[in-house]
N, C-alpha and C positions, 0 to 999 in steps of 0.2 A: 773339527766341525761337528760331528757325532761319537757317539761313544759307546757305540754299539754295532755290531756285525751286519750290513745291509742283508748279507745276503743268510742270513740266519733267522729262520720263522721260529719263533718263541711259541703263537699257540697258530695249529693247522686251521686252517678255512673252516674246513666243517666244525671244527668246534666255536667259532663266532657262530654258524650260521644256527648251532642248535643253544646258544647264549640264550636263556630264560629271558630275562631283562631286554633281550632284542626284540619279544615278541609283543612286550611292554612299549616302546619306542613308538610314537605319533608317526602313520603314515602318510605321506604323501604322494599324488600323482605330479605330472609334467604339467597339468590345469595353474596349479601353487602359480604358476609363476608367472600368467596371466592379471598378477594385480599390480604387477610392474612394469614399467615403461621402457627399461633399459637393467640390463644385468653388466657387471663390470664383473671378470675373471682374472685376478691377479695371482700370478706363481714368481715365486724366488730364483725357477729354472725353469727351463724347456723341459717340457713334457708331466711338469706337475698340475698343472690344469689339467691336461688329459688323463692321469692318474684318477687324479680327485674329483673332476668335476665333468669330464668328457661328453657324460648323458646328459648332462644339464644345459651345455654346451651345444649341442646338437640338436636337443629341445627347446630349448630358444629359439633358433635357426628354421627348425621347424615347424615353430607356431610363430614366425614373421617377427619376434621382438630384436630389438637390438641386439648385438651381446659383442662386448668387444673383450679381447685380451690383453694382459700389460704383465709384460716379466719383467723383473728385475738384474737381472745378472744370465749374459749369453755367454761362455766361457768358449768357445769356438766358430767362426764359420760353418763349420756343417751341421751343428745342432741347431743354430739358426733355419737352416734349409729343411731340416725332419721337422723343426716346429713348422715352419709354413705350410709342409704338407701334411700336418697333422688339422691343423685347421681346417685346411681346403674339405678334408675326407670331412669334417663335423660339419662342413656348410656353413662355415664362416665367410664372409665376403670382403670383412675388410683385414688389414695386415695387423700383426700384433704390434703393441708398443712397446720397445723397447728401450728400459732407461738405463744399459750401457754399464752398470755397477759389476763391483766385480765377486766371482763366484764364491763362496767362504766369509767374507769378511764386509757382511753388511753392516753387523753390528761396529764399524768402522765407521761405514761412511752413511750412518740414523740419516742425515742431516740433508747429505745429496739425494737420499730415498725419502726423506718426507715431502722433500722439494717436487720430487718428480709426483708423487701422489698428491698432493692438494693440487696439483695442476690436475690431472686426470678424474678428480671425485672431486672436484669445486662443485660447490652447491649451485644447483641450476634450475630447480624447482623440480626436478623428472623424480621421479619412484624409482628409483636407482636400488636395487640390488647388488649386492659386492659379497665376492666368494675370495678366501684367500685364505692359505696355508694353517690348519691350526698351532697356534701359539706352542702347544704341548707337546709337538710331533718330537723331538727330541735333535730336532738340526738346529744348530746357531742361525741361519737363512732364514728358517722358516719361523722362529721365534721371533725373530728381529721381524721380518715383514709383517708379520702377524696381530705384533703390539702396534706396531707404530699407524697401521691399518685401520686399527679398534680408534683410537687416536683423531685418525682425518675423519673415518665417518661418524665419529660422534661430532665432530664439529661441524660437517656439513649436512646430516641428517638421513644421512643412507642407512637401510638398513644391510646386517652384516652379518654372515653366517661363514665358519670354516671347515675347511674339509682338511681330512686328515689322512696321510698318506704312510708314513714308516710306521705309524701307530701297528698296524697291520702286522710287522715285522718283531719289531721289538717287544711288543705289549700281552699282555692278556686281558681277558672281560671286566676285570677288578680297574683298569687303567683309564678306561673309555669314562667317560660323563652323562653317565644315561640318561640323566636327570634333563640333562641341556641337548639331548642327540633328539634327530627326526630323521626320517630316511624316507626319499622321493623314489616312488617306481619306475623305472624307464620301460620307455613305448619299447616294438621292437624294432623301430627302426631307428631310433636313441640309440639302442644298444649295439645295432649292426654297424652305426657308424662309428663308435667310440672304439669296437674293435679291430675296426679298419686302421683308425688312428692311433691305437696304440703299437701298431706293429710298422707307423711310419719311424719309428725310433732305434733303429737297429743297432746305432751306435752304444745303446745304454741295455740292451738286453743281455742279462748272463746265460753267456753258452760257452760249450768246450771250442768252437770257432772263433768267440768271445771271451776269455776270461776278462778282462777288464771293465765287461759290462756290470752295473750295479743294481740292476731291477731282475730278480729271481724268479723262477716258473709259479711261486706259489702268490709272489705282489698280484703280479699279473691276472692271473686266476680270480683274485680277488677283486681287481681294477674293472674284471670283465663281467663282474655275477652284472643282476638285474637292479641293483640298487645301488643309490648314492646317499653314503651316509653327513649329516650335517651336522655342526655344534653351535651352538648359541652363544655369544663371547659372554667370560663373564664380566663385572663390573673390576675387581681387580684380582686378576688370577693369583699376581704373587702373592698378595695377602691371604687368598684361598690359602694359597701353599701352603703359606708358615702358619694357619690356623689349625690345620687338617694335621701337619708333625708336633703343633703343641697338643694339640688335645687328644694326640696320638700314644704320647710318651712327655712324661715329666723332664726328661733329658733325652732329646731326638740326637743330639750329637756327642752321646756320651761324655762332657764336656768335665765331669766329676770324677771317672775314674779311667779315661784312655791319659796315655803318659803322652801323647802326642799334647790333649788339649792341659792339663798340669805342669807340662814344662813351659809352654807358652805361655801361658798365666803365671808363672814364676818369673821369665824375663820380662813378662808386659811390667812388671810391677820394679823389677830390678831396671828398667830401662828407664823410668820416670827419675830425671833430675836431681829435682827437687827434693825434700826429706818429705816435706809434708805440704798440702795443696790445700787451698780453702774450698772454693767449690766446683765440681766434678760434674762432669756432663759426659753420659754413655750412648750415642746411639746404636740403638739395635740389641736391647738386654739382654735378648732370651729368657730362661730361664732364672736371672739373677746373680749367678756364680761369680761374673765378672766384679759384678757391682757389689759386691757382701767384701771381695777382696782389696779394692777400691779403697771400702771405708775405714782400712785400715789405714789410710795416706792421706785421706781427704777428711773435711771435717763436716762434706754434706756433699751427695751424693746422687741426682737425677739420672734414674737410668727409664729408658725411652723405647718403646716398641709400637711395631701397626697392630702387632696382634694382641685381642683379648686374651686370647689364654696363656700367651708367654707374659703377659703383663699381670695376668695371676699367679700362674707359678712364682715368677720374679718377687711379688708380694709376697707370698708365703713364705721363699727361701730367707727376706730378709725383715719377717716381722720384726725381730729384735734386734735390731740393728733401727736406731731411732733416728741417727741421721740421715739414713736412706731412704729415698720416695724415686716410687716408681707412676709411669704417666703410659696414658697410652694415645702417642702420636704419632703420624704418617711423613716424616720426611722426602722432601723439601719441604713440601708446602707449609706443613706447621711445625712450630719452633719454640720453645720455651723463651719465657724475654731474662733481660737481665745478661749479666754478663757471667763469662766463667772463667777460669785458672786454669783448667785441664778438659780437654774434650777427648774422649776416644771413641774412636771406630776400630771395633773389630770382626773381620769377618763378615762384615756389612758391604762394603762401595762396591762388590764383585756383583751384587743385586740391582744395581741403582744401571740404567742406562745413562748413556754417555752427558744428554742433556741436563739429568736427575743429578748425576755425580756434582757436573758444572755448576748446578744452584746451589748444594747440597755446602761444597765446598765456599762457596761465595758465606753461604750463611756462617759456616765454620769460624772463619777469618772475623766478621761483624761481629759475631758474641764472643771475641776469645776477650779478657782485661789485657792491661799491660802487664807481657813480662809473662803470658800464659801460655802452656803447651798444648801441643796436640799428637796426639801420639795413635798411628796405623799399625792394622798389624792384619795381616791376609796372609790366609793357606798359597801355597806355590802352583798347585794343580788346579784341570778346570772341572766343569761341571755343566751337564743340560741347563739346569737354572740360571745359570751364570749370564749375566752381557756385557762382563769385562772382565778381565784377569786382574786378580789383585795387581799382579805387576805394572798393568794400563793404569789402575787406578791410583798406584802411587807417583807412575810417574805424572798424572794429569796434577793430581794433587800439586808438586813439585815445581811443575811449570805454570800453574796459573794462584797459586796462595802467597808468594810472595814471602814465603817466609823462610828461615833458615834450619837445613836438618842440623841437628844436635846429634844423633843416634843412629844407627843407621847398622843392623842386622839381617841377614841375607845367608839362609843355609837350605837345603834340598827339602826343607818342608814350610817353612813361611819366611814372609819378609816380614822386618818391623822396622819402624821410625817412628823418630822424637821430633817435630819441630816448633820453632819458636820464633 
């Protein structure tokens, strides 16, 4: 679910608190929040709203707006009970909402969490504020509610802002989005209540009476200063990503000279059938490598990216190389027309969410000709980035394309398949 030590602070408190760039950062008072008619506080767990958003929460309460809570995932009875009384202590009046999901594995069930959020942020004409988990915090939970969050209120028209919570833990000042952050001052009675409330949480705080607790003396510390910091969603993060690693490095995943990514590129091409393919469809280029290899099997070659700058690189690597053209498009939604003989994905569908995968795959199938393959191939391990194991994605692949594997590779560092 994380992939990192909760209880290991990468940089100390005071070094955020003397962060140059923080002092840059748009301030806010507890007034902000007065141009809205109702605040929605959504966490992935109990006790992440009071983490992240406790003083906003208590500010509310005490300039008379709405403010309700809705967690996702209550993994016991008694954390239930510390969330109630965490509330009570902010001056909450009414009960949190609970959509019953389970702890770890949202990115499971997208479907029954978007279900339970367009019920709760249905457009209703109100000035609805909505605070909830940032995308980037580095937990599977808080990714998943994060996206799928950005998702409902662009469609209902809430505005949406996230707080970020392991950020804290694992990160340094280089990590944060300064660009997109603002940080609201808390009154002090915001603040006396929020620390009330964080210490209704016994069960999650690490101590030697506690070791099993995951929330550290120095989270805390930080949970409790005077401010609550905020991010602004972006329009689409993952493509940030893979923009910000192309234009970072000509080869972000050393793809040219680790023996990891050269041996899989030797059985991707040993695994193909066929001797020779007419036309070739890659989604997710990168940098080209795959596709210059390609064109040694095929007699034309469409390799496909969201990003500008891999879709430059990609170009440069295979100027000369005349049957290959590279495009730069955002899967599912857009798609090359025409039909194809060979489609590959690799190292791609571990990015794509569950529902992305589902269309992604339908489209797969529509453009394949008669008689054409498609051939996967994903790393075994996971990733912050990731909202599905390559593993999930093969077998979803498996169970909804209808087609039959040919191939079929499975060793301690990726899986690969051929089917037809």
């Amino acid at each position: 679910m994380v992939s990192f030590d909760p209880l290991v602070t990468v940089t100390p408190h005071e070094e955020w608190e003397e962060e140059a760039r923080r002092r840059e950062v748009p301030r806010r008072t507890a007034e902000w929040l007065a141009g809205f008619d109702a605040v929605t506080v959504l966490a992935a767990h109990p006790d992440d709203e009071t983490l992240g958003a406790g003083g906003l929460i208590a500010s509310c309460a005490e300039a008379g707006i709405p403010v309700s809570v809705v967690v996702a995932t209550v993994a016991e009875p008694a954390r239930a009970a510390e969330l109630a009384e965490a509330l009570d202590r902010l001056g909450v009046t009414t009960g949190p909402v609970l959509l019953g999901l389970t702890d770890g594995r949202l990115k499971h069930e997208a479907d029954a969490l978007r279900s339970g959020l367009e019920q709760v942020l249905r457009a209703d004409g109100t000035r609805r504020l909505v605070l909830a988990p940032w995308p980037g915090d580095r937990h599977g939970d808080h990714r998943t509610l994060g996206r799928e969050t950005a998702e409902v209120c662009a469609a209902a028209g809430h505005t949406l802002r996230y707080y970020p919570i392991w950020l804290w833990q694992w990160g340094t000042p280089d990590d944060l989005p300064w660009s997109r952050a603002s940080e609201v001052e808390l009154t002090g009675e915001a603040r006396k209540r929020k620390g009330a409330a964080l210490a209704a949480f016994p069960s999650q705080v690490h101590s030697s009476a506690n070791p099993s607790g995951v929330l550290p003396a120095g989270l805390l510390e930080r949970a409790a200063a005077g401010r609550e910091l905020l991010i602004e969603p972006q329009e689409d993060p993952l493509g940030e990503h893979f923009e910000r690693l192309h234009r970072a490095s000509a080869d972000p995943w050393s793809v040219r000279t680790r023996w990891y990514e050269r041996r899989k590129r030797a059985l991707t091409l040993a695994s193909l059938p066929a001797e020779r393919y007419g036309r070739a469809l890659e989604l997710g280029c990168s940098n080209g490598e795959l596709s210059a290899a390609l064109a040694q099997r095929c007699d034309s070659v469409l390799g496909i990216d969201a990003s500008a700058a891999a879709v430059e690189l990609a170009t440069r690597r295979t100027a000369e190389l005349p049957t290959v053209r590279v495009e730069r498009m955002r899967v599912p939604g857009e798609w090359p027309g025409g039909a194809f003989d060979l489609v590959v994905v690799s190292e791609l569908a571990y990015y794509l969410a569950a529902d992305q995968w589902k269309a992604t795959i339908d489209r797969i199938v529509t453009c394949l000709a008669p008689g054409g393959a498609v051939l996967l191939c994903h790393w075994s391990g996971i990733a912050d980035d990731f909202a599905q194991t390559g593993a999930e994605a093969h077998e979803r692949f498996a169970a909804q394309s209808g087609l039959r594997r040919l191939v079929g590779h499975v060793d301690e560092s990726f899986r690969l398949e051929v089917y037809r």
